[in-house]
PDB file with one MODEL, atoms N, CA, C and O in Angstrom:
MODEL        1
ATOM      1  N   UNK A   1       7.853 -19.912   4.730  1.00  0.00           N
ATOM      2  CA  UNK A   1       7.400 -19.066   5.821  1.00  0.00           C
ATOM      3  C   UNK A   1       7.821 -17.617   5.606  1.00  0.00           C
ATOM      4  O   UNK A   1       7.233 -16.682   6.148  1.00  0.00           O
ATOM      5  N   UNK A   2       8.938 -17.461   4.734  1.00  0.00           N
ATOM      6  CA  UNK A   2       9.282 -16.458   4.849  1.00  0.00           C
ATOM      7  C   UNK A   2       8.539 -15.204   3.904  1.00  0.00           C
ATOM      8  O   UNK A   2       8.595 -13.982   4.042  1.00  0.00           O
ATOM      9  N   UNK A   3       7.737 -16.161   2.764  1.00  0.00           N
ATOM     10  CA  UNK A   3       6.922 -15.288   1.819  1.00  0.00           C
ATOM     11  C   UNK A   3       5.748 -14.637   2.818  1.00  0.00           C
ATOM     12  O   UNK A   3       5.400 -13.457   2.764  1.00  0.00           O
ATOM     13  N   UNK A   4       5.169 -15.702   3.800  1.00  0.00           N
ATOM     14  CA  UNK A   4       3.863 -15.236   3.594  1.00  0.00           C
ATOM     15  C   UNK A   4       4.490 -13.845   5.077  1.00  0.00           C
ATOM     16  O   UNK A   4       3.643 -13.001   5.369  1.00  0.00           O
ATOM     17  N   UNK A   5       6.258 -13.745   6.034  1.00  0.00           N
ATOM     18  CA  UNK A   5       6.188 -13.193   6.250  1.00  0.00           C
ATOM     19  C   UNK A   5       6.267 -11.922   6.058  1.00  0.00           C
ATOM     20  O   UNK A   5       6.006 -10.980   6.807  1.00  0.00           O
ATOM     21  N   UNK A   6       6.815 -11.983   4.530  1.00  0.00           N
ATOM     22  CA  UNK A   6       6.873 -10.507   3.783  1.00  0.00           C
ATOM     23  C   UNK A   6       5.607 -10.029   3.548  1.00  0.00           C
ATOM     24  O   UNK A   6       5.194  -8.911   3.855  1.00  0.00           O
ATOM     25  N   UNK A   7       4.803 -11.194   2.815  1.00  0.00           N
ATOM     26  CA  UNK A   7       3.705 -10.486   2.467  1.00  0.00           C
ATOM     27  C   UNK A   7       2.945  -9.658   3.451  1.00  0.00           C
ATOM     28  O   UNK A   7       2.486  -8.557   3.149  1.00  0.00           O
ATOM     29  N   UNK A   8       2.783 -10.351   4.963  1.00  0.00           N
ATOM     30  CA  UNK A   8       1.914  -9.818   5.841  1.00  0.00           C
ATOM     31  C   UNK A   8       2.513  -8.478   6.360  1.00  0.00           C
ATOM     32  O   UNK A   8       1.746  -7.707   6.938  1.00  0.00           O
ATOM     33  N   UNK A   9       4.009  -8.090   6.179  1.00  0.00           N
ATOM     34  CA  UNK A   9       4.555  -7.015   6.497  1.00  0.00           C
ATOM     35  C   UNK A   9       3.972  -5.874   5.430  1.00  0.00           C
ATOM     36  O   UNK A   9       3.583  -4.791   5.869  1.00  0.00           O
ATOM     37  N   UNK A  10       3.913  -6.309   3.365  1.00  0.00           N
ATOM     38  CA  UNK A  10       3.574  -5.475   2.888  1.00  0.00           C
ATOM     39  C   UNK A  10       2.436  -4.983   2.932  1.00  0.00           C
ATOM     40  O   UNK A  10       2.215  -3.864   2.470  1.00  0.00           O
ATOM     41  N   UNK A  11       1.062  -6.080   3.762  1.00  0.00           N
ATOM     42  CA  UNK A  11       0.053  -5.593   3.483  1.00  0.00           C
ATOM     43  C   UNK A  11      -0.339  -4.580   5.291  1.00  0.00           C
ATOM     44  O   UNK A  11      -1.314  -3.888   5.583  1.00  0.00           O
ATOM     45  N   UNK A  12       0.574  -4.843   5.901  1.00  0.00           N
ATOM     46  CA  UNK A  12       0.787  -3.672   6.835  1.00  0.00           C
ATOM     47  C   UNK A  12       0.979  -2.252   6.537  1.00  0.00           C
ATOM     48  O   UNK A  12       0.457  -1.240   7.005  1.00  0.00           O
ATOM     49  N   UNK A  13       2.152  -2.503   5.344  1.00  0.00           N
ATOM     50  CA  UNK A  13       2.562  -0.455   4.936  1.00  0.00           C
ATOM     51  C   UNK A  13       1.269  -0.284   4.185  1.00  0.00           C
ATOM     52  O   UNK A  13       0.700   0.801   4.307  1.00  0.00           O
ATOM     53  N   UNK A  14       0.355  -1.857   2.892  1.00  0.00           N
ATOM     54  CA  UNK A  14      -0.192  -1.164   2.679  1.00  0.00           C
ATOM     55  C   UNK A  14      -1.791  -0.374   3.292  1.00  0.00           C
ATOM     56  O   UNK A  14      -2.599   0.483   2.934  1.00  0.00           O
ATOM     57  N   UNK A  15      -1.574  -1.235   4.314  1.00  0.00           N
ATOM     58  CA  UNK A  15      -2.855  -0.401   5.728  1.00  0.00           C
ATOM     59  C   UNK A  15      -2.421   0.932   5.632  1.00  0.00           C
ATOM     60  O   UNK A  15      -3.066   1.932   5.313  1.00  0.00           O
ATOM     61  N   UNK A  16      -1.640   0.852   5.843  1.00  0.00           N
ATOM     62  CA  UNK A  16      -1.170   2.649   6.409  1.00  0.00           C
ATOM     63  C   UNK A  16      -1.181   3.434   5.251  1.00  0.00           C
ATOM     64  O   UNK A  16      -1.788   4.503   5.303  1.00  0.00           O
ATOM     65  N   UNK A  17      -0.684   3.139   4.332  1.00  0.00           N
ATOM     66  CA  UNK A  17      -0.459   4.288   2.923  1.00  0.00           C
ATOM     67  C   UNK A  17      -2.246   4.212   2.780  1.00  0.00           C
ATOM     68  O   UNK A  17      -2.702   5.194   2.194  1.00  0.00           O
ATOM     69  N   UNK A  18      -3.042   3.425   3.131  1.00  0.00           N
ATOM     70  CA  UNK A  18      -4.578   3.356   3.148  1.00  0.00           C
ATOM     71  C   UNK A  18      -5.049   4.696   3.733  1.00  0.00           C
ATOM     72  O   UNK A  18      -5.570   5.686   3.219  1.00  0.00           O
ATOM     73  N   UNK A  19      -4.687   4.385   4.978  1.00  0.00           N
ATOM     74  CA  UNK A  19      -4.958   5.190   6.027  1.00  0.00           C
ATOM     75  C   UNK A  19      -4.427   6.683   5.769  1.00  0.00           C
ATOM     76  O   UNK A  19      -5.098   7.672   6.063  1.00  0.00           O
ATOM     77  N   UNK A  20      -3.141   6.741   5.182  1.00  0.00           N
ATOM     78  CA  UNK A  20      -3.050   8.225   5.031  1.00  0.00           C
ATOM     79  C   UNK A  20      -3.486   8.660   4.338  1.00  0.00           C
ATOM     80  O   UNK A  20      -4.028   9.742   4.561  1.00  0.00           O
ATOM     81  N   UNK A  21      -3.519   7.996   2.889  1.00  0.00           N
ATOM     82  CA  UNK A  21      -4.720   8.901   1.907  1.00  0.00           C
ATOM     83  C   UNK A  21      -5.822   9.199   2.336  1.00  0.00           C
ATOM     84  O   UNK A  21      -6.312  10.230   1.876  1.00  0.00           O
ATOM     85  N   UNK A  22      -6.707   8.330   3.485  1.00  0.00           N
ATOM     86  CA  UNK A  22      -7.935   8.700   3.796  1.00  0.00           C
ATOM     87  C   UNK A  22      -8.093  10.442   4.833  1.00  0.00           C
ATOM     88  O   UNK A  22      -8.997  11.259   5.004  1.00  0.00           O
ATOM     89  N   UNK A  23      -6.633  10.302   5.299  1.00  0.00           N
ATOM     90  CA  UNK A  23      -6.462  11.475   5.828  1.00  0.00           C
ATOM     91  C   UNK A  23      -6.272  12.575   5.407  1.00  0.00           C
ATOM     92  O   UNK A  23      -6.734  13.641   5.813  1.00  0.00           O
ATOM     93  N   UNK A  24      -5.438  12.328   4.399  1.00  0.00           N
ATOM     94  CA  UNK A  24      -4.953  13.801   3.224  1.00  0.00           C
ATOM     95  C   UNK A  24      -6.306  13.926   2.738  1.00  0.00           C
ATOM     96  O   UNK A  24      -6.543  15.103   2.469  1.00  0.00           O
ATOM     97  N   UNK A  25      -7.621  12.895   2.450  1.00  0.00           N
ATOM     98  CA  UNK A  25      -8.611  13.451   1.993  1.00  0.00           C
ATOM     99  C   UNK A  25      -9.629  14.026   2.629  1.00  0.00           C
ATOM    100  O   UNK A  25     -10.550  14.695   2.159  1.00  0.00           O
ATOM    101  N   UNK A  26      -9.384  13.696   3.824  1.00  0.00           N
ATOM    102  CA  UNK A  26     -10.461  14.549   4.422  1.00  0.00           C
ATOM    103  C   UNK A  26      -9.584  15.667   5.119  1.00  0.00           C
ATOM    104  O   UNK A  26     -10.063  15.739   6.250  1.00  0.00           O
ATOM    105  N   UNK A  27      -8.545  16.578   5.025  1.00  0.00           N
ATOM    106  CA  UNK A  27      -7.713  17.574   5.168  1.00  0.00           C
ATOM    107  C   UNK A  27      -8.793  18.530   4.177  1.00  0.00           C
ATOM    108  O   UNK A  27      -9.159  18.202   3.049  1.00  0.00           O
ATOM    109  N   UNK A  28      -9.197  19.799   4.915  1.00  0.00           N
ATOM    110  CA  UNK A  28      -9.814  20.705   3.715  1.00  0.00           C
ATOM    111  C   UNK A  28      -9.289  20.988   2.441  1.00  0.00           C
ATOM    112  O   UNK A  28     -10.013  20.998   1.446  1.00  0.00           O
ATOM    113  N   UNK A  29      -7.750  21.281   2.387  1.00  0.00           N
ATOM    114  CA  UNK A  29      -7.667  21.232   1.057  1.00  0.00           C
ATOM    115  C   UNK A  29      -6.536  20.213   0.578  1.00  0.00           C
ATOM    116  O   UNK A  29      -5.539  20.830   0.204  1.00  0.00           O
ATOM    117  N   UNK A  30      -6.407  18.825   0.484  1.00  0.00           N
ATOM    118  CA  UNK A  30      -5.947  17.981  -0.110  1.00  0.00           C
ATOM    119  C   UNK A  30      -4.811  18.019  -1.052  1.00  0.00           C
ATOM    120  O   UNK A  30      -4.894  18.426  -2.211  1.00  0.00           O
ATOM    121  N   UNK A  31      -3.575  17.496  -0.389  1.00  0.00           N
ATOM    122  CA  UNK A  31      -2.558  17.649  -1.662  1.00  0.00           C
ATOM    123  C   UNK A  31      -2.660  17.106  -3.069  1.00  0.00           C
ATOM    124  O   UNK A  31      -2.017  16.063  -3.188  1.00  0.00           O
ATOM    125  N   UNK A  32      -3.038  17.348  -3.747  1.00  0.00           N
ATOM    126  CA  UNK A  32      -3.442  16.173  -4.627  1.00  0.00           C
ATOM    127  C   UNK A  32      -1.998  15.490  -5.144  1.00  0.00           C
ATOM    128  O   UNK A  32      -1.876  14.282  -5.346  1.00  0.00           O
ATOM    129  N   UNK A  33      -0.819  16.574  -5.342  1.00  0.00           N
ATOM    130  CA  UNK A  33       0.596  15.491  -5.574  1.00  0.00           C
ATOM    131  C   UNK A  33       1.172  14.116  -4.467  1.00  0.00           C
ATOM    132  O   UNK A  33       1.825  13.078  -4.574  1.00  0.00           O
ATOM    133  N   UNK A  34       0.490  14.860  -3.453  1.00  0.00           N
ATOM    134  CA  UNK A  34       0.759  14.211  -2.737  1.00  0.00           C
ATOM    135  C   UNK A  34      -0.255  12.667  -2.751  1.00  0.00           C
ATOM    136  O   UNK A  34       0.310  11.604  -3.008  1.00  0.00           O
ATOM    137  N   UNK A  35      -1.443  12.696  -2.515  1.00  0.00           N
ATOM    138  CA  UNK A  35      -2.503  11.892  -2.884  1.00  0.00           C
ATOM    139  C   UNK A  35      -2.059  10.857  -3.831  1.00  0.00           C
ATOM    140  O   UNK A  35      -2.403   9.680  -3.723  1.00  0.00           O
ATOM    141  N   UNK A  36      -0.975  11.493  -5.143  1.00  0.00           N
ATOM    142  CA  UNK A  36      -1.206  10.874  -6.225  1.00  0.00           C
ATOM    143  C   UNK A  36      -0.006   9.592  -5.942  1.00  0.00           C
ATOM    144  O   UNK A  36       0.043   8.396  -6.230  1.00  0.00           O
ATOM    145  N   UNK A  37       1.234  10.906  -4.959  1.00  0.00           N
ATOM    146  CA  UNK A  37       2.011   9.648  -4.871  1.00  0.00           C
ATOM    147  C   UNK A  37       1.938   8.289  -3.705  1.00  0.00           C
ATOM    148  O   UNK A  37       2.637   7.280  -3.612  1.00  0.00           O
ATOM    149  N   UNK A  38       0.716   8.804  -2.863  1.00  0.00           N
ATOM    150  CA  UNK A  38       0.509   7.538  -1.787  1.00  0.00           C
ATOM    151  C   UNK A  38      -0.158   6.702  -2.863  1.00  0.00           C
ATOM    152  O   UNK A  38       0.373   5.618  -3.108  1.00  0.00           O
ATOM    153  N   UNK A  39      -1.480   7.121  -3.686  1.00  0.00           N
ATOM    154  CA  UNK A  39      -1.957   5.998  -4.138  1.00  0.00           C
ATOM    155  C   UNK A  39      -1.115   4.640  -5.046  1.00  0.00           C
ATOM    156  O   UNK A  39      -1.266   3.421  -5.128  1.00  0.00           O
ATOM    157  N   UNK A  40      -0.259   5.583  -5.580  1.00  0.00           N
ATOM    158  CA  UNK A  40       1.300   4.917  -6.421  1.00  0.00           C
ATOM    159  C   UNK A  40       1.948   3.694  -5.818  1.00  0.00           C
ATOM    160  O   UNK A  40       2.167   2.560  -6.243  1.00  0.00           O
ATOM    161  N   UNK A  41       2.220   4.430  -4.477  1.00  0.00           N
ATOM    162  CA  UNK A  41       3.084   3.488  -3.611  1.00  0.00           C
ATOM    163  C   UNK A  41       2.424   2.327  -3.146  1.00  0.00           C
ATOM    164  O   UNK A  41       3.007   1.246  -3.060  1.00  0.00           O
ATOM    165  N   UNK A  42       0.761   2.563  -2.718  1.00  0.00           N
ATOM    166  CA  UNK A  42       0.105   1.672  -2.237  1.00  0.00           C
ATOM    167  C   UNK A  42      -0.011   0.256  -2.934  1.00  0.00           C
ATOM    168  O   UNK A  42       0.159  -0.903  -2.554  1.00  0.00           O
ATOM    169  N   UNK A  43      -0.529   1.114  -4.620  1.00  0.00           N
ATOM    170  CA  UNK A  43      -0.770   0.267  -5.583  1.00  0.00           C
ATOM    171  C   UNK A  43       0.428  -0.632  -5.975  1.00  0.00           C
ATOM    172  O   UNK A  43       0.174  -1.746  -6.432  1.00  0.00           O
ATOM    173  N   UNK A  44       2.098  -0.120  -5.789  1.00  0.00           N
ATOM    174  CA  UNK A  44       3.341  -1.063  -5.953  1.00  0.00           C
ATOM    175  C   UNK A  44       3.216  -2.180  -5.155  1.00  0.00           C
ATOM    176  O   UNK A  44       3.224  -3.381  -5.424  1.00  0.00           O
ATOM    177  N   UNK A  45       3.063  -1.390  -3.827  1.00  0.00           N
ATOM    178  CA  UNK A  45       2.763  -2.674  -2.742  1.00  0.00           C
ATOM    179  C   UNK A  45       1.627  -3.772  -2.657  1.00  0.00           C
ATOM    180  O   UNK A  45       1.732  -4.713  -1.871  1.00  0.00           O
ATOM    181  N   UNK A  46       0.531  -3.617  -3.501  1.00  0.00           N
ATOM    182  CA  UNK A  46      -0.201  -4.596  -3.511  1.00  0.00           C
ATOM    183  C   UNK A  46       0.130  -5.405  -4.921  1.00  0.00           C
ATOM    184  O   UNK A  46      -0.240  -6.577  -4.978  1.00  0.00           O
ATOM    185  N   UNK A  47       0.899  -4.752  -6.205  1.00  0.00           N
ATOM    186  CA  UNK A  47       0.996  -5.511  -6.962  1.00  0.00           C
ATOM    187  C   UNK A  47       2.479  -6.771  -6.315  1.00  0.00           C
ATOM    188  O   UNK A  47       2.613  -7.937  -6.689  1.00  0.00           O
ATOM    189  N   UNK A  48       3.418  -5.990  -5.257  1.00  0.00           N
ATOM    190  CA  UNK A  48       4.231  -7.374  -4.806  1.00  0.00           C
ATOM    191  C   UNK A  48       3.491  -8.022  -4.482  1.00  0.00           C
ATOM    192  O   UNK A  48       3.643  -9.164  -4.916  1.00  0.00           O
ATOM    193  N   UNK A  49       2.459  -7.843  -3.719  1.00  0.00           N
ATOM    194  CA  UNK A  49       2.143  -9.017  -2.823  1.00  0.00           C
ATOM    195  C   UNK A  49       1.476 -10.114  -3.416  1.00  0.00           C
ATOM    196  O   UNK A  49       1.438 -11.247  -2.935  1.00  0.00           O
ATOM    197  N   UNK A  50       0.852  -9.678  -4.675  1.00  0.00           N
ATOM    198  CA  UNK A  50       0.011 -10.338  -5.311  1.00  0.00           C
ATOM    199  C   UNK A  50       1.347 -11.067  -6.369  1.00  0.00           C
ATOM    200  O   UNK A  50       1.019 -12.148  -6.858  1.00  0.00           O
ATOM    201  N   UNK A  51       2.213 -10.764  -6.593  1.00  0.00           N
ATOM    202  CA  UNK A  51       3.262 -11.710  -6.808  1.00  0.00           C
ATOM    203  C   UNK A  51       3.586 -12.582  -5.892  1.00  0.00           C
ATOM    204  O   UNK A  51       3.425 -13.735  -6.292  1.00  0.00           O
ATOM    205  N   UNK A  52       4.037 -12.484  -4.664  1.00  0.00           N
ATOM    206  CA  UNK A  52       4.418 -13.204  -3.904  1.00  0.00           C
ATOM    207  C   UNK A  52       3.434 -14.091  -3.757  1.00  0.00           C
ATOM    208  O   UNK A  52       3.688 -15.220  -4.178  1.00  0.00           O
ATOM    209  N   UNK A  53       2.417 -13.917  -3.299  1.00  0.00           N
ATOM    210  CA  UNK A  53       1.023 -14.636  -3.402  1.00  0.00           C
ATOM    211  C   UNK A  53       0.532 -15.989  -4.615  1.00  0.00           C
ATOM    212  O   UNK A  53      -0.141 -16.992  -4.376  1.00  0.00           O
ATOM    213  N   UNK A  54       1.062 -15.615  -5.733  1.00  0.00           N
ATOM    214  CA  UNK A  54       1.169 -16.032  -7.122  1.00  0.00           C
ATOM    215  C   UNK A  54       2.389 -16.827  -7.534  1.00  0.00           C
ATOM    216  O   UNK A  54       2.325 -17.392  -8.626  1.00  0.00           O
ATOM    217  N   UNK A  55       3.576 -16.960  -6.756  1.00  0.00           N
ATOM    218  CA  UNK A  55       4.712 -17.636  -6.860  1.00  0.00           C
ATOM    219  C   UNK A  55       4.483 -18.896  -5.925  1.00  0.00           C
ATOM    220  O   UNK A  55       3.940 -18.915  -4.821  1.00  0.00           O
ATOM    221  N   UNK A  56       5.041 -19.953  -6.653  1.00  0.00           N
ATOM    222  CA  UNK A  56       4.797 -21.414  -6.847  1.00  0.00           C
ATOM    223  C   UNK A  56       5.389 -21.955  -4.839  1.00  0.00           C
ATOM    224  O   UNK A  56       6.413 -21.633  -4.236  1.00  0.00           O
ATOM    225  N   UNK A  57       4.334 -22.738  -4.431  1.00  0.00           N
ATOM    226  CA  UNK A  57       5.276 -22.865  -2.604  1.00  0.00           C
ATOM    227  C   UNK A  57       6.473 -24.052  -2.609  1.00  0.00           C
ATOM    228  O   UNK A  57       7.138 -24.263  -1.595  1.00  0.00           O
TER     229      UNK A  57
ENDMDL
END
């Protein structure tokens, strides 16, 4: 129980790190360092989950 409650927590931040890039991109002029490091973080967080997801019950 406790995997799938991590997982559903990571795929919460990764809603949001979603959500803010969509915001920094529609900002007229776009951080792009910034951009580069939400997409980073997002992408860490979906490769846990897809571990956790992938580990034996």
């Amino acid at each position: 129980m406790a995997v799938e409650a991590r997982i559903r927590e990571l795929g919460s931040r990764h809603h949001s790190l979603d959500q803010a890039i969509q915001d920094e991109l529609n900002r007229p002029a776009s951080d792009e360092v910034r951009l580069k490091e939400l997409k980073r973080k997002k992408l860490k967080l979906k490769e846990e989950m897809e571990a956790l997801r992938s580990q034996p019950h």
